[in-house]
Structures are given as C-alpha cells and as structure tokens.
MIDODREN-742885 format. One record per residue: x, y, z of N, C-alpha, C, O, CB in turn; residue number from 1. Coordinates in steps of 0.1 Angstrom, whole numbers. Last residue first. Glycine has a CB too. Layout:
residues N
((X Y Z) (X Y Z) (X Y Z) (X Y Z) (X Y Z) NUM)
...
END
This chain:
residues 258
((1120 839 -440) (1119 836 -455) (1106 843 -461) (1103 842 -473) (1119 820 -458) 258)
((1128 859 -414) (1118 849 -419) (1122 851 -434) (1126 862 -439) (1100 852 -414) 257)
((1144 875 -396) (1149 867 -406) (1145 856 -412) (1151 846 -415) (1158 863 -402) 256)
((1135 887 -377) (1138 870 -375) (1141 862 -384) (1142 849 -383) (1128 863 -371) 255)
((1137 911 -390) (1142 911 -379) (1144 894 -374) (1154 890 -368) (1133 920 -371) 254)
((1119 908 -413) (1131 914 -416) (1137 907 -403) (1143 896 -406) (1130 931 -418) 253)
((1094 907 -402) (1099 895 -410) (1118 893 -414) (1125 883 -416) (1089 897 -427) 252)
((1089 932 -395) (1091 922 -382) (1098 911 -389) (1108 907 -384) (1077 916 -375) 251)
((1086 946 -418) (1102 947 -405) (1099 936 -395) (1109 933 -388) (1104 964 -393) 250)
((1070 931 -430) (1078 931 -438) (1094 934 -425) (1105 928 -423) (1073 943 -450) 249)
((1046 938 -415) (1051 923 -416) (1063 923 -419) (1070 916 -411) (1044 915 -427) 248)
((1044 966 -421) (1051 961 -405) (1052 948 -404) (1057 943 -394) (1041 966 -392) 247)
((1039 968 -450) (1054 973 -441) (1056 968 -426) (1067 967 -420) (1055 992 -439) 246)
((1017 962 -446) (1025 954 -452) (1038 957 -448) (1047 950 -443) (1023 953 -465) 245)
((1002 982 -433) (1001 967 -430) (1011 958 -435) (1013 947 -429) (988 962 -435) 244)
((1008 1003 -449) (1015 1002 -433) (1011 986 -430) (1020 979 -424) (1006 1015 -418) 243)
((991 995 -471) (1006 999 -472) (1013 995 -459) (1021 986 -458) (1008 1015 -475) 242)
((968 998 -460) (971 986 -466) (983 986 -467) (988 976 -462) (965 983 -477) 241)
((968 1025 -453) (964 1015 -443) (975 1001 -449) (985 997 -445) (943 1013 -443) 240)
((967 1038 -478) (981 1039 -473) (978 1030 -457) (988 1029 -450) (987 1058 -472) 239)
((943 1027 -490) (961 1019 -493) (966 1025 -485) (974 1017 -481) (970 1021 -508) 238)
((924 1037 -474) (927 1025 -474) (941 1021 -479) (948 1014 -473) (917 1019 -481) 237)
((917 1064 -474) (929 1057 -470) (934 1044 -468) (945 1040 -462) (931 1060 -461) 236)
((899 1080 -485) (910 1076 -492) (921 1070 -484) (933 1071 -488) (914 1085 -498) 235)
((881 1078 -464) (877 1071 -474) (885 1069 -483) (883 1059 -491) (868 1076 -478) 234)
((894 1096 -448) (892 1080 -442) (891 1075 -454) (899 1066 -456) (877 1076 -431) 233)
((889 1115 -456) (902 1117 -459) (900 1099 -458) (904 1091 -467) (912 1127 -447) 232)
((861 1121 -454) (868 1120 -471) (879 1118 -468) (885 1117 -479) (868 1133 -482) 231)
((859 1124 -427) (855 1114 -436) (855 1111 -448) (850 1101 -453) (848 1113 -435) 230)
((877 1143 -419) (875 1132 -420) (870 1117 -424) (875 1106 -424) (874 1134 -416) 229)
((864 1164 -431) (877 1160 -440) (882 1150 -433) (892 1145 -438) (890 1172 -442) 228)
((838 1165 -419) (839 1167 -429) (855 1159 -435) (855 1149 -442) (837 1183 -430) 227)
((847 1168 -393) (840 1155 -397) (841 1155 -406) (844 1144 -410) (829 1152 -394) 226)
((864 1193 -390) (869 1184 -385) (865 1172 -392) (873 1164 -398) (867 1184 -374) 225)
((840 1209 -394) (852 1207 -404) (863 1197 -403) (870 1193 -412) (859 1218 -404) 224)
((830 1209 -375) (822 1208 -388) (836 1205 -398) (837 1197 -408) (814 1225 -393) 223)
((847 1221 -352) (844 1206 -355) (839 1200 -366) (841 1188 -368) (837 1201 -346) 222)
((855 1243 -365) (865 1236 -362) (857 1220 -365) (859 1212 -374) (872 1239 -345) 221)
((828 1255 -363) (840 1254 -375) (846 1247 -375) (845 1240 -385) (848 1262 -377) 220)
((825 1253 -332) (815 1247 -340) (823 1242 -358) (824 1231 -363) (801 1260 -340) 219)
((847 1274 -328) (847 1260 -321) (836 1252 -333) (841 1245 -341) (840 1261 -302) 218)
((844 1297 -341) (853 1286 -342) (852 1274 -339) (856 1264 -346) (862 1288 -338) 217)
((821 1308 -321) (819 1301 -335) (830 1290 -343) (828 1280 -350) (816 1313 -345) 216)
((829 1312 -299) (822 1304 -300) (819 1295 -315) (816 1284 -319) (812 1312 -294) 215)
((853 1326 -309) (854 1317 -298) (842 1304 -299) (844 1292 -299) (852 1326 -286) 214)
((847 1348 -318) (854 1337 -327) (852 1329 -318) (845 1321 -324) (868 1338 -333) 213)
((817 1367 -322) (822 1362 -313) (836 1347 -315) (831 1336 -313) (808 1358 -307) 212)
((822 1401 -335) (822 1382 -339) (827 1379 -325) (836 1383 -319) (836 1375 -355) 211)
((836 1422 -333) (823 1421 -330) (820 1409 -329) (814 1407 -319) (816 1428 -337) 210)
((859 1425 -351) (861 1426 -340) (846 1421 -332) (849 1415 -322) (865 1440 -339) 209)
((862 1418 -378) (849 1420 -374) (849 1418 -363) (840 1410 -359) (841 1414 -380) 208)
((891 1417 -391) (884 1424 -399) (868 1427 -390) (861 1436 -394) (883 1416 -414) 207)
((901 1401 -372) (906 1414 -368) (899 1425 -378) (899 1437 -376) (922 1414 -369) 206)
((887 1377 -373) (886 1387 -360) (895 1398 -362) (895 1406 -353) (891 1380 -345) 205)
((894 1373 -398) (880 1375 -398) (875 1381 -382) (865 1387 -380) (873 1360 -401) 204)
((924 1358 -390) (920 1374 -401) (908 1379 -400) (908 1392 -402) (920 1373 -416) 203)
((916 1341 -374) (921 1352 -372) (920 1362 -378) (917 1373 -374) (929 1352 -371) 202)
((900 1324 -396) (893 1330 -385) (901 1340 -377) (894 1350 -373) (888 1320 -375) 201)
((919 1316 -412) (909 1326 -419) (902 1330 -401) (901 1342 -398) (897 1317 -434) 200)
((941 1299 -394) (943 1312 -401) (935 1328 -412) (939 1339 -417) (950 1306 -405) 199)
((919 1279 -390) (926 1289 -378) (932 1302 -386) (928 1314 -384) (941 1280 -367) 198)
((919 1267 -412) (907 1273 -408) (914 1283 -396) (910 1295 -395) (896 1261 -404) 197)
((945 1259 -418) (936 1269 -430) (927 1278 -421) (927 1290 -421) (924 1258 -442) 196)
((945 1242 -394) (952 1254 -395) (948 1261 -407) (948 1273 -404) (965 1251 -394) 195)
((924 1223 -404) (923 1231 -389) (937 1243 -392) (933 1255 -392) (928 1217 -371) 194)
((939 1213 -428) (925 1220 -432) (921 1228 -417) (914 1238 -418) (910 1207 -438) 193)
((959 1204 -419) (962 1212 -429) (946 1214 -427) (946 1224 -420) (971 1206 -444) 192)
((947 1185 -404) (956 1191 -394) (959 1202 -407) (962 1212 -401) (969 1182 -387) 191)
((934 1167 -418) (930 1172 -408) (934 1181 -406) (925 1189 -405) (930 1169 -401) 190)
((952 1157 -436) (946 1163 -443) (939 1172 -429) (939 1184 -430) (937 1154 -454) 189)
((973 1139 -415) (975 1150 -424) (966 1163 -426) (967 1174 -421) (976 1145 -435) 188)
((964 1120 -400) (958 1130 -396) (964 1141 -404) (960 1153 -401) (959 1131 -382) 187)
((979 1097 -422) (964 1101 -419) (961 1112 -414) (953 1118 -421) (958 1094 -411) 186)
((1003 1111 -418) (999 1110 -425) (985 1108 -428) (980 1115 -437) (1006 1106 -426) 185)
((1009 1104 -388) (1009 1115 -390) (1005 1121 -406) (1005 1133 -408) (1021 1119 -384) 184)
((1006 1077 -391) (996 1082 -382) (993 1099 -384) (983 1106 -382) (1001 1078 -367) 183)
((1031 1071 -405) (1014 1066 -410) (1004 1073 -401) (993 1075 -406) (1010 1049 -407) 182)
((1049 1079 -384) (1049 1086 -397) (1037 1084 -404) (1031 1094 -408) (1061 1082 -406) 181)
((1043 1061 -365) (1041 1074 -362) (1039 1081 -376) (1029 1087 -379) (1054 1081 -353) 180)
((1050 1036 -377) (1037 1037 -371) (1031 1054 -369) (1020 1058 -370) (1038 1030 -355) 179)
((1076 1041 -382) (1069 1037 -391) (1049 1035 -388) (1040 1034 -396) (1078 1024 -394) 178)
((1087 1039 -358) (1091 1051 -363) (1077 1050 -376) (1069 1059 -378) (1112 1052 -369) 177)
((1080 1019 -342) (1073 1030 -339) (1075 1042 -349) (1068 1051 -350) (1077 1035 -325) 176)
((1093 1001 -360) (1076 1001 -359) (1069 1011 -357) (1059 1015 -362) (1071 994 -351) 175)
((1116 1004 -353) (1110 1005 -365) (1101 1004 -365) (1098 1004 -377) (1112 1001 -374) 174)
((1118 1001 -327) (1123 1014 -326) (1115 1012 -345) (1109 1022 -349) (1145 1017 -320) 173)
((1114 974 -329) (1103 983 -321) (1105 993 -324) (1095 999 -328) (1102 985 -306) 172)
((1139 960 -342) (1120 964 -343) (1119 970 -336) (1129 977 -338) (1107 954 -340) 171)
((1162 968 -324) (1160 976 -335) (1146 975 -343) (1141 984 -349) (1172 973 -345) 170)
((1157 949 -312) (1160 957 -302) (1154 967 -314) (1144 973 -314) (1177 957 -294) 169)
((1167 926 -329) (1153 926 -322) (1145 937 -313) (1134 936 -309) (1154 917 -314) 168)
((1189 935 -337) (1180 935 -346) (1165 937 -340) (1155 944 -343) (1181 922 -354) 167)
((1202 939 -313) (1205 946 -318) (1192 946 -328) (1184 955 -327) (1218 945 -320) 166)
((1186 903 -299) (1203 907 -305) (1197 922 -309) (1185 921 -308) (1211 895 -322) 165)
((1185 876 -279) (1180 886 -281) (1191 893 -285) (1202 892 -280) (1172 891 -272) 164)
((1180 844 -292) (1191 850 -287) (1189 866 -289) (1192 870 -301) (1203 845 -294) 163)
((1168 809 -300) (1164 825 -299) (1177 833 -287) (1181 828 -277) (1144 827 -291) 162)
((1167 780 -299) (1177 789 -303) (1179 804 -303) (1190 810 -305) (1177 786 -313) 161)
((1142 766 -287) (1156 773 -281) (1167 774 -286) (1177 771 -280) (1161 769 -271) 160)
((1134 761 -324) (1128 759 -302) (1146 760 -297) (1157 756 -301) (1116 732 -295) 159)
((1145 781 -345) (1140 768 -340) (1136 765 -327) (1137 775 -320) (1149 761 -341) 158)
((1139 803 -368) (1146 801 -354) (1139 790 -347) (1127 790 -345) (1146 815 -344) 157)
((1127 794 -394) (1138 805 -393) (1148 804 -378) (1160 804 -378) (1129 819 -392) 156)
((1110 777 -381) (1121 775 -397) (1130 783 -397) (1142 780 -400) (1115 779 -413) 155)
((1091 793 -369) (1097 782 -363) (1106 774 -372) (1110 763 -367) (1087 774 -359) 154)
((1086 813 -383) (1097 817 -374) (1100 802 -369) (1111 799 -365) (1093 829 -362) 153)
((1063 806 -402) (1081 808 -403) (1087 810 -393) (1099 806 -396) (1085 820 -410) 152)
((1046 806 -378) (1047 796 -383) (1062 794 -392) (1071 785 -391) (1035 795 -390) 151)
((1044 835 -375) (1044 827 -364) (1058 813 -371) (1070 811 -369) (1024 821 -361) 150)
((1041 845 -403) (1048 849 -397) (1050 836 -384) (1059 828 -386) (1043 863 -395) 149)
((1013 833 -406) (1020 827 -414) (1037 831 -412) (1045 823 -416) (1015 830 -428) 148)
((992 849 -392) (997 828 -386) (1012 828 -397) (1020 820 -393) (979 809 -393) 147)
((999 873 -401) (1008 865 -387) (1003 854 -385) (1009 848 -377) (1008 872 -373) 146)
((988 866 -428) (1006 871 -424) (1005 866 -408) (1011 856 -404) (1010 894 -427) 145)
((959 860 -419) (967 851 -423) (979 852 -424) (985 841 -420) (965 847 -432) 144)
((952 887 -412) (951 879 -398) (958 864 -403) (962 856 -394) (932 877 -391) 143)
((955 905 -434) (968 908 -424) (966 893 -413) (976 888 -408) (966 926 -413) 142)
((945 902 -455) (948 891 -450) (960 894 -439) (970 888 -436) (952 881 -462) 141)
((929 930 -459) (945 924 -467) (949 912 -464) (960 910 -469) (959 932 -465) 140)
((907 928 -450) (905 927 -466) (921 923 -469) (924 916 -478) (899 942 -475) 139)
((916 928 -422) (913 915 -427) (911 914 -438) (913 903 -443) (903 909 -423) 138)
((931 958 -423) (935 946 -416) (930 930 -420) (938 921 -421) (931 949 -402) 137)
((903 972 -428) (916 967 -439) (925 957 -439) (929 949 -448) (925 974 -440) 136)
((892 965 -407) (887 960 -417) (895 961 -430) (894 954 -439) (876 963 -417) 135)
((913 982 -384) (910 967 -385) (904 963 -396) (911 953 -400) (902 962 -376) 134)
((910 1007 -397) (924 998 -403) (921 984 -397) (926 975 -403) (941 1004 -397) 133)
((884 1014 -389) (887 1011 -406) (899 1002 -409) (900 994 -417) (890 1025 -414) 132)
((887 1007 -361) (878 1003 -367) (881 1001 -383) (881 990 -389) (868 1010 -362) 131)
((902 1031 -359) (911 1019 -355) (898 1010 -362) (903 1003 -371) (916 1017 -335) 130)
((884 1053 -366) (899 1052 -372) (903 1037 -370) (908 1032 -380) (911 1063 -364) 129)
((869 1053 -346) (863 1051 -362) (876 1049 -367) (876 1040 -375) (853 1066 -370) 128)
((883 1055 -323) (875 1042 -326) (875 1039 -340) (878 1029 -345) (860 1042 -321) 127)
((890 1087 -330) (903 1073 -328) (896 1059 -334) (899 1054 -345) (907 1069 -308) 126)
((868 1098 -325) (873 1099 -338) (885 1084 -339) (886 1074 -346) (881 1118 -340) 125)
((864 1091 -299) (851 1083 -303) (859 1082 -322) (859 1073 -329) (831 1096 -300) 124)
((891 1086 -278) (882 1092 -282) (869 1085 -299) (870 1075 -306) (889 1104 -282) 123)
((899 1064 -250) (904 1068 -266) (890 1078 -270) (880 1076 -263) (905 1051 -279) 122)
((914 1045 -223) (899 1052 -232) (910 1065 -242) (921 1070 -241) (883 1062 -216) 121)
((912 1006 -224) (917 1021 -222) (909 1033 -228) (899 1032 -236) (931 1023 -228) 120)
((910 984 -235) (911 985 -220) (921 998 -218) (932 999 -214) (917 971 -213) 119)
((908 976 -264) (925 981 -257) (923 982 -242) (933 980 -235) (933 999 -263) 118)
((887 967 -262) (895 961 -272) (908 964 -266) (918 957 -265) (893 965 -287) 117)
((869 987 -250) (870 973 -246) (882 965 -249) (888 957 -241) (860 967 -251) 116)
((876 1019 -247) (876 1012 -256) (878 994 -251) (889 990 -248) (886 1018 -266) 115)
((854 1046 -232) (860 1034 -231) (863 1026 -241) (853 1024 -247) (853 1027 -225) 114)
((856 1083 -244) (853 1069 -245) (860 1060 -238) (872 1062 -236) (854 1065 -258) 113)
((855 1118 -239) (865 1104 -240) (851 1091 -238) (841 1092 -232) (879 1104 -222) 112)
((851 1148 -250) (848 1134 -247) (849 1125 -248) (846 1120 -258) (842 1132 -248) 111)
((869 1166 -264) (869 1165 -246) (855 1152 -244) (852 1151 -232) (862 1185 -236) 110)
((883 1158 -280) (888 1150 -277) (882 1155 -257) (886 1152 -246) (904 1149 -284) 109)
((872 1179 -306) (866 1164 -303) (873 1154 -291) (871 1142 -293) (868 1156 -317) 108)
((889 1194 -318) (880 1202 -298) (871 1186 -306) (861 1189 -312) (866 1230 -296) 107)
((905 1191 -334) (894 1196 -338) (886 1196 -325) (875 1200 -326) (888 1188 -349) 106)
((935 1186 -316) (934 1195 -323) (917 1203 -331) (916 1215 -333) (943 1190 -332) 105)
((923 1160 -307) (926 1172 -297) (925 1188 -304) (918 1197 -300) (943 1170 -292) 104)
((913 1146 -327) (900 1151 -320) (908 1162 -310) (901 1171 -306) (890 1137 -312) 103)
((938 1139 -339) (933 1148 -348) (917 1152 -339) (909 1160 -344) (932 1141 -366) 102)
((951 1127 -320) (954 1139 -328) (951 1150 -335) (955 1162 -338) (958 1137 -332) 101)
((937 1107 -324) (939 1111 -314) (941 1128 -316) (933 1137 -314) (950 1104 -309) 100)
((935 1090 -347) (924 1094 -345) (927 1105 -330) (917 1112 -326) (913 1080 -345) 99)
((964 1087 -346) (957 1096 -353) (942 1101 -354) (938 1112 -359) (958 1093 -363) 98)
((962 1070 -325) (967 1080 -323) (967 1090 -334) (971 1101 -331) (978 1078 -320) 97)
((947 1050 -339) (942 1055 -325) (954 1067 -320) (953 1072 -309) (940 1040 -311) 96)
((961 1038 -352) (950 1045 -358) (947 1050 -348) (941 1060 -351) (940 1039 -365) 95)
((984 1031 -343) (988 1044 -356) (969 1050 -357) (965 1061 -361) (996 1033 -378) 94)
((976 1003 -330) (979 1015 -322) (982 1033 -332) (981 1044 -327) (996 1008 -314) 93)
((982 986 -347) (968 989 -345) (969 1006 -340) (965 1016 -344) (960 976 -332) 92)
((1009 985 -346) (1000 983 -363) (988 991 -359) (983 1000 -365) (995 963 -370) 91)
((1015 979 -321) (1019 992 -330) (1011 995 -340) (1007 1006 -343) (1032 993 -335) 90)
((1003 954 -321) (997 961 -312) (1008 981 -318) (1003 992 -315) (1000 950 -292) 89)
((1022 938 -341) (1006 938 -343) (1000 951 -336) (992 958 -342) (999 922 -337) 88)
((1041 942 -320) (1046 944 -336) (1030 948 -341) (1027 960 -343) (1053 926 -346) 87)
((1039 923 -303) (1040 941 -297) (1041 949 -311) (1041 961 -312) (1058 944 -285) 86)
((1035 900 -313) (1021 904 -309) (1023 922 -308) (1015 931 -310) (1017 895 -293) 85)
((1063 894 -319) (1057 900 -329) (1044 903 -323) (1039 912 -330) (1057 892 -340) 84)
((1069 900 -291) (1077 906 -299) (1070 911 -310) (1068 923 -314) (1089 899 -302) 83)
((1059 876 -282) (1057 888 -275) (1059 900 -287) (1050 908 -291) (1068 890 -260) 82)
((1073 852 -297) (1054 859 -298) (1054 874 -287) (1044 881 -289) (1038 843 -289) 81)
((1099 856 -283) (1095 858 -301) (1076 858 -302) (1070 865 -309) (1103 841 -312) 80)
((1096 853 -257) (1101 870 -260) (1095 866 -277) (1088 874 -283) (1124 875 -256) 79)
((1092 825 -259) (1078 840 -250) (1082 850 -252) (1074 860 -249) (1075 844 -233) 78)
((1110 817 -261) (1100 814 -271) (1089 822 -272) (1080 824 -280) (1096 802 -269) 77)
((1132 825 -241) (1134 832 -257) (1126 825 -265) (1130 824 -276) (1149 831 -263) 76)
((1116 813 -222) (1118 827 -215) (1121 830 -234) (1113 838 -240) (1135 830 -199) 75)
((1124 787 -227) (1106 796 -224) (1106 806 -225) (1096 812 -229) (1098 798 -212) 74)
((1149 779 -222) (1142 780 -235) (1130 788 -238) (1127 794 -249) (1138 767 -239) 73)
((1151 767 -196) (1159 781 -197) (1152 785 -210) (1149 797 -210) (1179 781 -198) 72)
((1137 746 -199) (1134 754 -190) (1140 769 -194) (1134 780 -196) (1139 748 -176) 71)
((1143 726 -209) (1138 730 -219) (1130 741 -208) (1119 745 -210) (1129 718 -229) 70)
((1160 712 -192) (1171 716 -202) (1159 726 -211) (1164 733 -220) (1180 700 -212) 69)
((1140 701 -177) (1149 710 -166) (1156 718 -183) (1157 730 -183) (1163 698 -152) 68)
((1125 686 -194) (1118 695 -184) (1127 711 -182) (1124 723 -183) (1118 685 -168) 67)
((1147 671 -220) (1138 673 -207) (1132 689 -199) (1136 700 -201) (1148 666 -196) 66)
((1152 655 -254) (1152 668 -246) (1143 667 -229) (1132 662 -230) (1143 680 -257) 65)
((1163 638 -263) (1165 637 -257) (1162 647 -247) (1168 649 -236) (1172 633 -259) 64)
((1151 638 -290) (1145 629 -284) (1151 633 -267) (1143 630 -258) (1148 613 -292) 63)
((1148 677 -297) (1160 667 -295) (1148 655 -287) (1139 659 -280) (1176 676 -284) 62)
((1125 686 -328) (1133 686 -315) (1138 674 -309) (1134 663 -313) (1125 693 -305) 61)
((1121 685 -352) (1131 695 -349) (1132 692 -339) (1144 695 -335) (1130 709 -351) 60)
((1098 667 -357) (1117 664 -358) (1119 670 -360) (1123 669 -372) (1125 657 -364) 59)
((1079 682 -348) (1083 672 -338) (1097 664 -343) (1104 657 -336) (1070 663 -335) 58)
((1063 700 -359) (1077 704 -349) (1085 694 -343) (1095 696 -337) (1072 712 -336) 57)
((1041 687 -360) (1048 691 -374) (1062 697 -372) (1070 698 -381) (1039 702 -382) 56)
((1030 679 -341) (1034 666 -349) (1043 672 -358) (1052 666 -363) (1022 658 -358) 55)
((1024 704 -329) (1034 702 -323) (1039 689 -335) (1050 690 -340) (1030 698 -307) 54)
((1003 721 -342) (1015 726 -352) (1028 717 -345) (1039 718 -350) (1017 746 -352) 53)
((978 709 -327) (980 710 -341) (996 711 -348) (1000 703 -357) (973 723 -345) 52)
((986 722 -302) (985 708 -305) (986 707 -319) (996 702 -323) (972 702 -300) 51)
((993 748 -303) (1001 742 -306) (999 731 -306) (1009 725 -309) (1008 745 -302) 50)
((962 754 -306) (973 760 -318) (983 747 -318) (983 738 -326) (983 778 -313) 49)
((951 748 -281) (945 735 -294) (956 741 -308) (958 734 -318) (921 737 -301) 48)
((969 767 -263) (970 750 -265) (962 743 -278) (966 733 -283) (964 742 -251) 47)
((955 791 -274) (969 786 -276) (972 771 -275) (977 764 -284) (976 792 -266) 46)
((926 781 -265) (931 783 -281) (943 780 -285) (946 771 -293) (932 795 -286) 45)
((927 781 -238) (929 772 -246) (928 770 -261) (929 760 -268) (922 765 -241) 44)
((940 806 -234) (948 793 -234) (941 783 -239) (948 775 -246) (952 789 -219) 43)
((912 819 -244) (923 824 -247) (936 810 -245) (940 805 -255) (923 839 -237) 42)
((898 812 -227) (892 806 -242) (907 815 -250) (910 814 -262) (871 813 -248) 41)
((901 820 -201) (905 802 -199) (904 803 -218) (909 793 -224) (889 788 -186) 40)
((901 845 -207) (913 843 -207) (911 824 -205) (920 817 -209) (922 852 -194) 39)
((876 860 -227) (880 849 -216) (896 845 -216) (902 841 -226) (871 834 -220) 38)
((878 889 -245) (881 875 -244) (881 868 -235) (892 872 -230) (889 872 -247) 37)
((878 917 -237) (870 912 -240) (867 893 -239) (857 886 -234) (870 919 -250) 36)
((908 921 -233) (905 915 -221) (890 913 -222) (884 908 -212) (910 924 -207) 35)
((929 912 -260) (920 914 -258) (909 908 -242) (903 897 -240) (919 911 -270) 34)
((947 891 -274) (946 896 -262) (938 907 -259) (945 913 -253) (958 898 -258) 33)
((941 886 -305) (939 878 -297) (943 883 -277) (940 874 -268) (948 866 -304) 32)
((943 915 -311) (931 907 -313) (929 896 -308) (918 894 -304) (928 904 -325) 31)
((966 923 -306) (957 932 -301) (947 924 -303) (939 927 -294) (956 946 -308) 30)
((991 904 -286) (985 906 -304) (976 916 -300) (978 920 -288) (975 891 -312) 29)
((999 892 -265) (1006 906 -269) (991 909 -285) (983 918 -288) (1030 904 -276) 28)
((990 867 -264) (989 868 -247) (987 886 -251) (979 893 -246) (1008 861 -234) 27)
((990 854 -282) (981 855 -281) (985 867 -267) (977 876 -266) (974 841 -282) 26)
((1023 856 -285) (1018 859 -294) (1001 860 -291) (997 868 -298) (1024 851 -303) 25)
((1026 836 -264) (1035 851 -266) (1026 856 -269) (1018 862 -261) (1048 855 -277) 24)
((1019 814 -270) (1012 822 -262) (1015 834 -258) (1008 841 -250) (1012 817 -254) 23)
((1035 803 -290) (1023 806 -294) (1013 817 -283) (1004 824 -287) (1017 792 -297) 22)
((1058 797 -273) (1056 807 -282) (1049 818 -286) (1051 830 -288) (1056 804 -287) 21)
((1045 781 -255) (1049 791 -248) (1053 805 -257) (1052 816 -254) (1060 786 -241) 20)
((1040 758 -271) (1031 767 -264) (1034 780 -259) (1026 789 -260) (1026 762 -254) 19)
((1065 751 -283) (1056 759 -289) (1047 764 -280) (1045 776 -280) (1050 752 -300) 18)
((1076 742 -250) (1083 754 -263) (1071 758 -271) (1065 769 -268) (1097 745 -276) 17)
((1059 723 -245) (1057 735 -240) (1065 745 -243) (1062 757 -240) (1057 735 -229) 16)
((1065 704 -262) (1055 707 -264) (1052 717 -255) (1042 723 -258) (1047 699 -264) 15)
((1086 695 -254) (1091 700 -267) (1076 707 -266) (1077 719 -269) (1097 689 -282) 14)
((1083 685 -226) (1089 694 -228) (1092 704 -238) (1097 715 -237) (1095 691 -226) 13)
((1060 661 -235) (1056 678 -229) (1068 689 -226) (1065 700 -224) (1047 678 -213) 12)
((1072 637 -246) (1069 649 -256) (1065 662 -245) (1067 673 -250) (1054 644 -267) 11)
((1075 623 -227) (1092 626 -226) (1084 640 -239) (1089 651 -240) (1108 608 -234) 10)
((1049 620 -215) (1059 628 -206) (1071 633 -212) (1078 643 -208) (1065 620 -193) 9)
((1045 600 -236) (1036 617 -240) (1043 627 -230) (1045 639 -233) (1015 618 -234) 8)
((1056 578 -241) (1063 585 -245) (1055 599 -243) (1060 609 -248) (1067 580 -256) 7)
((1038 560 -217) (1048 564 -218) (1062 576 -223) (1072 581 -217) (1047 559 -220) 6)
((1015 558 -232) (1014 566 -220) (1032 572 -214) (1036 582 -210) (1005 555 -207) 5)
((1021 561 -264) (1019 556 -251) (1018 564 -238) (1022 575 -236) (1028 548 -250) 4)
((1006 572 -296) (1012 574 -285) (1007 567 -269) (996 567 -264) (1013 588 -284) 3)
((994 556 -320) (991 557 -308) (1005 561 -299) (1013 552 -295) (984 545 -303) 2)
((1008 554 -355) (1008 546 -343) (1005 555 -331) (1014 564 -330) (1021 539 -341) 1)
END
C-alpha cells in the first residue's frame, strides 16, 4: 500500500537516523569520500543507500518517534559510520606509509606526488603500494565486508542506541597498532636489504678510500630499492589479504556485530 502524504513526515525522523549513519560512513571511508567524487553524487548515493535499507529498518523504529526526540540520536548514528569509515581509512593508510618509509630510507622520497584519492601528497613508491592493497582490497571482497559490516550494525545497535564506550575508544588504538605492524612488515624486506647495502658500502669506503660512496650509494640504494620492491610487492598479497581481514574482524569485534 502507497504511502500518504500524510504518513511520509511522521517516516523522515526514522529516515534521517539511517542516513545519517550511512553518511558517516560515506562522508570517512577512503573510497567513498574521496574529494575526486562530487559531493552532490556523494549524498545522493547516501540517500538512494538509505532509501533502499529504510522499509527494512522500518519495525525497529518507534511509530511514535519525532523530529525533536530523533535529534539527540544523529550525533551516535554519525559517530558509528565515522568510526567504521576511520577503520577503512587506517586499512588504506598501512600502504602509504610503507610505501613511505621505505622511499625515505631508499632516497625515493625527494619527489613528492599529489595523491587525488587522499588529497595529499605521498610519494610515487607509496601510490604503487596503496594501489596493490586497493586491488586486494576488491579480490577479497573487502567492498562487500563493509556494506555487510554497515548493515550488521543496524542488528547489533539499533537507531539511537549507540553509547560511546572504552571499546570504541579502544578501535582506533587497534587499528593503528595493527596497521603499523603490517606496514612495518611490508617495508621489511626493504629496510633489511638498505641496511645490508649500507653496511657493504661502508666497508668498501674504508677498503677504497678513492670511491666516490656518495654518489654511487645513492644510485645502489635506489636500484635496490626497486628491485626488492617489486619482488617483495609480489609476495604480498596475503599478508595484504590478512590485514584486510583483521581490520573487519576489530571493527566487528568493537560493535559487537554477529
């Protein structure tokens, strides 16, 4: 049966709970916020989301609910998509600081890049890095876990029930710990093969005083840099795929999704 003109005022209170959710979550994500994106094609995604998912929300919430009582509610529907979008934006964030790390240390980081996607600049080794864990990112269905994350949480915590607690406080601090440790694990092989190499070129200046190391290190460094980069990249898909699953798994942890 047709909604009336009538009943669609008393539905936009319940219906700006999920939006406001859903818009957390687009507003923080790294893929849907994105200042490449139109921000009007950006809301109106969020709104055709929660048009879709409102019929299916719609006996969880109170007939009697209004404007004014579904006001204080926005603020803890916009902290749970913020939360998990800031969840997504650490995920991404491991590759661009290993790709970081590892162009300071291989003298690749004195030319900086624009990156559109983050609206910031990153170096060119970072891109190739954040680029591979995005396409791991979709071979693992990471972009179906957070609709499917989203979508539990509205089972798990209901339209204004959200209550910021110790757990919620306690993601971030696990994401980062767990983002850093992956990051420092990719730039592993790097960083062991630049110090190999730093430690034969000192010995090689004190056996051939005459050598210019300076000049030639540098070129070493970066030859070597690309080199065990790109054999390291090529084995990293699981431990990519791994961190992908581990950061569903603490966010999932923390709202106490099924």
């Amino acid at each position: 049966m047709p909604w009336s003109s009538l009943t669609i005022p008393m539905l936009l209170p319940g219906y700006a709970l999920v939006l406001t959710r859903l818009g957390g979550l687009v507003l923080a994500a790294p893929m849907l916020g994105s200042d490449q994106i139109p921000r009007r094609l950006r809301a109106l995604f969020a709104a055709a989301m929660a048009l879709v998912l409102f019929p299916v929300l719609l006996p969880t919430i109170p007939a009697s609910l209004t404007l004014q009582a579904a006001l204080p509610g926005l603020a803890g529907e916009l902290m749970i998509g913020v939360l998990m979008g800031l969840g997504l934006q650490l995920l991404f964030n491991t590759a661009r600081l290993a790709g970081m790390v590892i162009g300071q240390q291989g003298g690749l980081s004195l030319a900086q890049s624009y990156d559109p996607l983050s609206n910031d600049q990153t170096t060119a080794l970072g891109q190739v890095y954040y680029l591979v864990l995005f396409f791991v990112f979709l071979l693992a269905g990471g972009h179906r876990a957070m609709v499917r994350s989203l979508l539990d949480s509205f089972q798990a915590v209901p339209l204004m029930s959200f209550t910021l607690g110790e757990g919620h406080l306690g993601l971030l601090l696990d994401l980062l710990r767990s983002s850093y440790l992956t990051a420092m694990r990719l730039a592993g092989p790097c960083l062991i093969a630049l110090l190999m190499a730093t430690l034969s070129m000192g010995f090689l200046s004190k056996t051939m005083p005459q050598l210019n190391i300076l000049s030639v290190g540098f070129m070493v460094r970066v030859l070597l840099v690309m080199g065990v980069a790109a054999v390291s990249l090529a084995a990293s898909g699981s431990l990519m795929a791994d961190h992908t699953y581990d950061t569903f798994v603490i966010i999932r942890n923390a709202f106490s999704l099924p």
